[in-house]
N, C-alpha and C positions, 0 to 999 in steps of 0.2 A: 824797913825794906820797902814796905809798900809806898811810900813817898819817893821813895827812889827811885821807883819801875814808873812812875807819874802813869799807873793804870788808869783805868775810868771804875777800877771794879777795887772794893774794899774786902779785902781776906775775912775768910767768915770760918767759926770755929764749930761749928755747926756739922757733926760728921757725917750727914747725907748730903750735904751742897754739890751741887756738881761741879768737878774739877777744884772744889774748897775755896771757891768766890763764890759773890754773892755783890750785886749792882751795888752802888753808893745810894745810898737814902736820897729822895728827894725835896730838896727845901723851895722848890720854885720852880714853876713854868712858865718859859721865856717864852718868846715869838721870835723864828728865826724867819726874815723877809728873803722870801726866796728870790734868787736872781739865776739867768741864766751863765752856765759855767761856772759857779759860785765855787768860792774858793778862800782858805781865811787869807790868803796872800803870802807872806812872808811867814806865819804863824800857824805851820797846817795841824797840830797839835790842838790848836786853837779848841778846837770842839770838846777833845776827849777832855780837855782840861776844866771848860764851865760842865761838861757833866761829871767829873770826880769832884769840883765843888756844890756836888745837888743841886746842879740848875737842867732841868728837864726841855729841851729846847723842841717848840712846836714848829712845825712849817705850815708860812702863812702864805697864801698865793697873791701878789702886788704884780699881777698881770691877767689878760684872759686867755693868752696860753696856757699848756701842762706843761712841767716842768719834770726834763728827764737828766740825770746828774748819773755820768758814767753807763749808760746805758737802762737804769732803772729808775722805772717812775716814779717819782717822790706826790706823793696825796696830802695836801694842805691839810692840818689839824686844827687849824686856829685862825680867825676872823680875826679884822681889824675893829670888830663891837667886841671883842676880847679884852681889847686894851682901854675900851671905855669902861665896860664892865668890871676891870681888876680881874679877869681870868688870868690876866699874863703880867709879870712884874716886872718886866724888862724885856730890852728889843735890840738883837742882834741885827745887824746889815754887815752879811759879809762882802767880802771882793767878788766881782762878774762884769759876766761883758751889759752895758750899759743896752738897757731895751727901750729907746724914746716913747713905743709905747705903754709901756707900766713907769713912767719916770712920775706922770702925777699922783700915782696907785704907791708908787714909794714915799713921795715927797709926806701924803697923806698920813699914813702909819707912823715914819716919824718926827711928823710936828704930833699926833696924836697923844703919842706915848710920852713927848714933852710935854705937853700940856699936863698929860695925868701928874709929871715929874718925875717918870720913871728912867731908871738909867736906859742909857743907848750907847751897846755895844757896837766898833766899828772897824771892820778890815777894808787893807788894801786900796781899792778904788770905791770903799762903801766909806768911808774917810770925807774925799770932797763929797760925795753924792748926800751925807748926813749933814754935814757944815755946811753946803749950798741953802738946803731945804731949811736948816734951822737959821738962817740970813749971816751966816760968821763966814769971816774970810778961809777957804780951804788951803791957800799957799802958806800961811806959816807951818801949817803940817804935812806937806807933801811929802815929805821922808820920813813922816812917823806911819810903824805900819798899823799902828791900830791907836784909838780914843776910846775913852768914855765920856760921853755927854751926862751931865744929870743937872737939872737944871739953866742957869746961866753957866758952868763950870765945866772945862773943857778938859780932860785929866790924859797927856801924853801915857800911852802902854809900850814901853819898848820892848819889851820883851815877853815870856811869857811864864815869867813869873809876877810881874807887874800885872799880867791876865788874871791869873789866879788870885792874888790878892786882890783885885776889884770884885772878881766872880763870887769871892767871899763875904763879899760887903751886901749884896744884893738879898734881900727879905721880902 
């Protein structure tokens, strides 16, 4: 049943849990690069889904604006010396509206996290915005609504169970 509901929360038998959930274990803290209007695109699931696979997603600020999504403030948890560090094992870039100001502050994080070799998570318009910066043509993928980079290897997600099954692979 719980696979079925694609909650973010694992049933817990534990008879004080409140409501009888209880969060998914955490197996990893991502870096999610913040964008303005950020959005996974076509895949708005997208989120709850890497965290029912225990990936803990930080927000990282890739601008010198604050960054407010639906009306409330979202507070950066995570530096891009995170992902030199190995604090973060992977780096989402969702879909948003393109800020030319933070495009170098993007580009940065992730060639960073390629460098480490860490996979890189990609919605929507964060798609060409991550194949620009890592120097790979973004028009063979313009219709794919999400990638994962890791490495040289560029892995189409159409859908989003193709999400989860990547989000699974991530250590």
């Amino acid at each position: 049943m719980y696979a079925q509901r694609k909650a973010p929360f694992a049933p817990s038998s534990s008879p004080g849990s409140r409501y009888g959930y209880r969060p998914a274990p955490i197996r990893a803290r991502i870096g999610l690069a913040m964008r303005r209007a950020m959005t996974f695109g076509d895949m708005p699931d997208a989120e709850s889904v890497l965290r029912a696979n225990g990936l803990s997603l930080a927000p990282m600020s890739v601008g010198d604006a604050g960054m407010t999504v639906s009306g409330t403030s979202v507070l950066a948890t995570a530096e891009a010396s995170d992902l030199d560090s190995g604090a973060l094992k992977a780096l989402v870039v969702p879909a948003g509206a393109a800020d030319p100001d933070a495009a170098d502050a993007l580009t940065d994080v992730i060639t960073r996290a390629c460098t480490k070799g860490m996979p890189v998570f990609a919605f929507g318009e964060g798609v060409a915005a991550t194949l620009t910066a890592l120097g790979h043509d973004p028009e063979p993928y313009a219709e794919t609504p999400a990638v994962l980079v890791t490495g040289s290897t560029i892995e189409r997600l159409p859908d989003i169970a193709a999400v989860a099954a990547a989000a699974g692979r991530v250590h």
